[in-house]
C-alpha positions as CSV (number, residue, x, y, z in Angstrom):
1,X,-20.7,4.9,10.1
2,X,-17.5,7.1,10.6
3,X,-15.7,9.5,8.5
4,X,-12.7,7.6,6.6
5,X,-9.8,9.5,6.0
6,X,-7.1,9.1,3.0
7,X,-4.2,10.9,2.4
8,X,-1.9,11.3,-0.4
9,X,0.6,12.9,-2.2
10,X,0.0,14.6,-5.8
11,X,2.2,13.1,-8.4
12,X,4.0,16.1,-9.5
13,X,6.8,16.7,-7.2
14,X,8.8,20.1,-7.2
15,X,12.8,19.2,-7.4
16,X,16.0,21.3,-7.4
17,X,19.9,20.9,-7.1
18,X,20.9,21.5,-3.5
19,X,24.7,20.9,-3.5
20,X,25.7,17.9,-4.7
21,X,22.4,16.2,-4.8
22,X,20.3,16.6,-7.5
23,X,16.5,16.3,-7.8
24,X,15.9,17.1,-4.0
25,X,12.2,17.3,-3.5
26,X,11.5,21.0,-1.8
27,X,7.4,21.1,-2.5
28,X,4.6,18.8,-2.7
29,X,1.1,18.9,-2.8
30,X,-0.7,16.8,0.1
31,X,-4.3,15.4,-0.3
32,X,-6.9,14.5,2.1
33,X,-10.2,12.7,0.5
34,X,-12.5,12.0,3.3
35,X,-16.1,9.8,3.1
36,X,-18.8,8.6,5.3
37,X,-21.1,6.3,3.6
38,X,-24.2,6.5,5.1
39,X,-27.3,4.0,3.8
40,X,-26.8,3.9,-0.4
41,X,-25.3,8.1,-0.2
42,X,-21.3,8.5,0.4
43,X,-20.7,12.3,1.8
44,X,-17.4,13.3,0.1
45,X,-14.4,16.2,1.3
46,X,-11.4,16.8,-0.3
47,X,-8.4,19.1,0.8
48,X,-5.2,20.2,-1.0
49,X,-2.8,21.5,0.9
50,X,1.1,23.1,-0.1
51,X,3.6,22.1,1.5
52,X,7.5,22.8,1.2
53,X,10.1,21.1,2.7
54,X,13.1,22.1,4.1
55,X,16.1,21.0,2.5
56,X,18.7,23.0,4.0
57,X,20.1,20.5,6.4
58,X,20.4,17.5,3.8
59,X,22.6,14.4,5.2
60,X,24.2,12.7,1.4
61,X,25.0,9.5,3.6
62,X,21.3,9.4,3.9
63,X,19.5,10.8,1.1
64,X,17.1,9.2,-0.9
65,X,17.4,9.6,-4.8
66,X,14.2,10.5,-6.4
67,X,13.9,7.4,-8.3
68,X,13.7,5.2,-5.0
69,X,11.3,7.5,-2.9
70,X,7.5,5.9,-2.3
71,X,4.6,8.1,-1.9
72,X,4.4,6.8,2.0
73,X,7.8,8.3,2.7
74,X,7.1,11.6,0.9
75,X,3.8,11.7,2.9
76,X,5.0,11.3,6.2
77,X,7.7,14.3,5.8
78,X,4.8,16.4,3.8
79,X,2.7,15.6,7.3
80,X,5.9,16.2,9.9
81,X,6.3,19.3,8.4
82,X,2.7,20.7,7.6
83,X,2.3,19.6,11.4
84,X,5.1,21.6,12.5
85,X,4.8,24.9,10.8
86,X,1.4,24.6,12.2
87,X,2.7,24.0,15.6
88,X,4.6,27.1,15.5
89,X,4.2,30.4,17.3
90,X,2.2,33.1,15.5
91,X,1.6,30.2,13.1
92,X,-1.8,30.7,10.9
93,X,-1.2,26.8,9.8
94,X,-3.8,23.9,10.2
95,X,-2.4,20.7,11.2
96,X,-3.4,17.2,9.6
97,X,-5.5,16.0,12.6
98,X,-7.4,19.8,12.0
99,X,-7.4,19.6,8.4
100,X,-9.2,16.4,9.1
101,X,-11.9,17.6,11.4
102,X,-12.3,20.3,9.0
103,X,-13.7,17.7,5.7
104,X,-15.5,16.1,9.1
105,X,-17.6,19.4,9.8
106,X,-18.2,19.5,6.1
107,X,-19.5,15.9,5.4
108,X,-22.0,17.0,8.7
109,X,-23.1,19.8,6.9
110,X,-23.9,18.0,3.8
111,X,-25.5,15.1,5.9
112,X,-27.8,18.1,7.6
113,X,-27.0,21.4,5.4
114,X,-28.0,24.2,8.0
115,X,-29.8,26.2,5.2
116,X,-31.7,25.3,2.1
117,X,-32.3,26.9,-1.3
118,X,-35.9,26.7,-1.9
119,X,-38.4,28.0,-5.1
120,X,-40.1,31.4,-4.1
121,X,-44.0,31.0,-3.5
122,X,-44.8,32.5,-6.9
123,X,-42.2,30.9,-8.9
């Protein structure tokens, strides 16, 4: 079976006054839980990853208040801009598809760990 991938934003969101608007969201926290059940064992990853947004250029005829914003909309700028700080030059940033791979290498390991812990012979 394949890896399944689910992303989602932590709860706690960090907010400040920019301007006129209040509670403007400027960090989140994104998660990705990934699994691949495989027979009666599920292979488990998790990643949390920081990301701040940039609220610099904020349009009032379109802003969202906090109290109407869903988790899918906060994900997808969380995403977009986790993507494109990792997208720039000299950039040390992973993007989501990476992050992604990344849990995907791990659940392989677990599936087939490449070393072992074993008992010495006189133990």
């Amino acid at each position: 079976m394949a890896v399944t991938h689910t992303w989602s934003i932590d709860s706690r969101l960090k907010t400040k006054t920019e301007g006129d608007l209040s509670n403007v969201v400027f960090s989140c926290l994104i998660r990705l839980m990934s699994e691949e059940v495989v027979g009666e064992t599920t292979y488990k990853a998790s990643t949390a990853i920081p990301v701040g947004l940039d609220t610099s250029d904020l349009d009032p005829s379109s802003f969202t208040a906090f109290s109407d914003l869903t988790e899918a909309q906060v994900l997808n700028w969380a995403k977009a801009k986790n993507d494109e700080d990792a997208n720039l030059e000299d950039s040390q940033g992973v993007t989501c598809a990476e992050w992604e791979a990344a849990n995907e290498r791990n659940i392989a390991k677990q599936k087939n760990p490449p070393t072992q812990t074993q008992a010495a012979p006189w133990a």
